[in-house]
C-alpha positions in Angstrom: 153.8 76.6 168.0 150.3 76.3 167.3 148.6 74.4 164.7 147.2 78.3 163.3 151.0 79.8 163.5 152.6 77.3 161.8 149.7 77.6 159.3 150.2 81.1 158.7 153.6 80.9 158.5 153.2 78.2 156.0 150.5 79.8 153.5 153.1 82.9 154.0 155.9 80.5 152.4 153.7 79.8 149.7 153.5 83.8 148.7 149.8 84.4 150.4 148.8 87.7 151.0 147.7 88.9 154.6 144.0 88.4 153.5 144.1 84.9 152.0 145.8 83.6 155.4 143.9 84.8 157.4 140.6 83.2 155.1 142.2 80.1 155.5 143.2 80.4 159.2 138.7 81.5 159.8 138.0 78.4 157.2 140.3 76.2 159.1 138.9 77.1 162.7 135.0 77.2 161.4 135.2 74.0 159.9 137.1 72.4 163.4 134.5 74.5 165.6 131.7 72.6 163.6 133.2 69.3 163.2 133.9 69.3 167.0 137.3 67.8 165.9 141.0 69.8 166.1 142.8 70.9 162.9 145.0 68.3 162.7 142.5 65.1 162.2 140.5 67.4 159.9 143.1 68.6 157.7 146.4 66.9 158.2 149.7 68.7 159.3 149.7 72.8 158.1 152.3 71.8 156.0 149.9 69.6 154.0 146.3 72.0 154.2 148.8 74.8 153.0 150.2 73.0 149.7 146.8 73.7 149.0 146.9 77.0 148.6 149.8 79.6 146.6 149.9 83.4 146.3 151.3 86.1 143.9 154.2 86.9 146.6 157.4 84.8 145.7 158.4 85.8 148.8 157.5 86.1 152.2 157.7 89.3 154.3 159.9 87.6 157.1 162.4 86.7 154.2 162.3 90.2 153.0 163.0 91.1 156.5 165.7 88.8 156.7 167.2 90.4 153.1 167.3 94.0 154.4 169.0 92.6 158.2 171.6 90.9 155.5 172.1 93.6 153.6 172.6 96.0 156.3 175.4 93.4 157.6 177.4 93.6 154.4 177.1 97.4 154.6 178.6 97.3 158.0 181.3 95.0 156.4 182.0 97.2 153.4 182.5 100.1 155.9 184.7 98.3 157.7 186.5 97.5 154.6 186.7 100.9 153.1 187.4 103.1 156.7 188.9 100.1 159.2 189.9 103.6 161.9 186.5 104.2 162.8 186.5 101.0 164.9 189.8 101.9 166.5 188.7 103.1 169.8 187.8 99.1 170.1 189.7 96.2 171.4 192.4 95.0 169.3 190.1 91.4 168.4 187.2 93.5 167.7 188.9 96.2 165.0 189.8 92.8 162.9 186.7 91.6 162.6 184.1 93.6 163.4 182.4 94.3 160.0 181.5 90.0 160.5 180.9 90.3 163.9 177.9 93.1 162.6 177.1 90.6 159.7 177.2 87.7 162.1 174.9 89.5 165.1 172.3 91.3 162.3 171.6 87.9 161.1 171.0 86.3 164.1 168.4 89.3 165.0 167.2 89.2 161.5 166.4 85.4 161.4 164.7 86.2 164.5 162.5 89.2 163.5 162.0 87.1 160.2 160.7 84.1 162.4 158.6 86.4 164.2 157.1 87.7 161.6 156.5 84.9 159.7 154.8 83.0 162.3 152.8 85.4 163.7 148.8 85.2 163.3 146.7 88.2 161.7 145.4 90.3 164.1 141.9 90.1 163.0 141.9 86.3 163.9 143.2 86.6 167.0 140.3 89.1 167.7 137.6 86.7 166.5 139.1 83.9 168.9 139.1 86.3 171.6 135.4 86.2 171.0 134.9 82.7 170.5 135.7 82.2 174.6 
């Protein structure tokens, strides 16, 4: 992961709106680009320029990704629960526990999508470092 990603994904943590990352993520590359240095001697891990910063958000969108994946999972399990015969034209393993089996799978692609987005960098500094080359 790149020193920017884990950047964004870190302000993100901290509740930073799209804007403010991506302020930070142009501040961080301007001041390297100057200083003829990389991010890292000039600012420490992303961890530590990050702690620098918070936002209004208490949350980030990846983890409210990861919420509505979760919450989708229990209502797969509370179906199963209330109507176990609509999984009956399934194998005999699969009709015991398949409301945790969807749980189990929509978390594993939620934490994924939640990773994802999390991590990604704005689009508008991607752009501007296209331009840099």
């Amino acid at each position: 992961m790149s020193y920017y990603s884990e950047l964004a994904q870190n302000l993100r943590r901290r509740g930073c709106e799209e804007d403010q990352v991506l302020t930070v993520l142009d501040e961080v590359k301007e001041t390297t680009r100057k200083a003829g240095t990389t991010p890292d001697a000039e600012f420490g891990t992303p961890k530590q320029k990050a702690s620098e910063y918070t936002g209004p958000r208490h949350r980030s969108r990846g983890g409210t990704t990861l919420n509505v994946f979760g919450f989708i999972g229990v209502c797969c399990v509370a179906v199963f629960a209330i109507w176990p015969g609509l999984f009956d034209f399934t194998n005999p393993v699969f009709r015991e526990i398949g409301g945790i089996i969807a749980l189990i799978v929509l978390l594993i692609i939620g934490a994924f999508v939640a990773g994802f987005i999390d991590t990604r960098v704005p689009k508008e500094f991607e752009a501007s470092r296209a331009n840099d080359r």
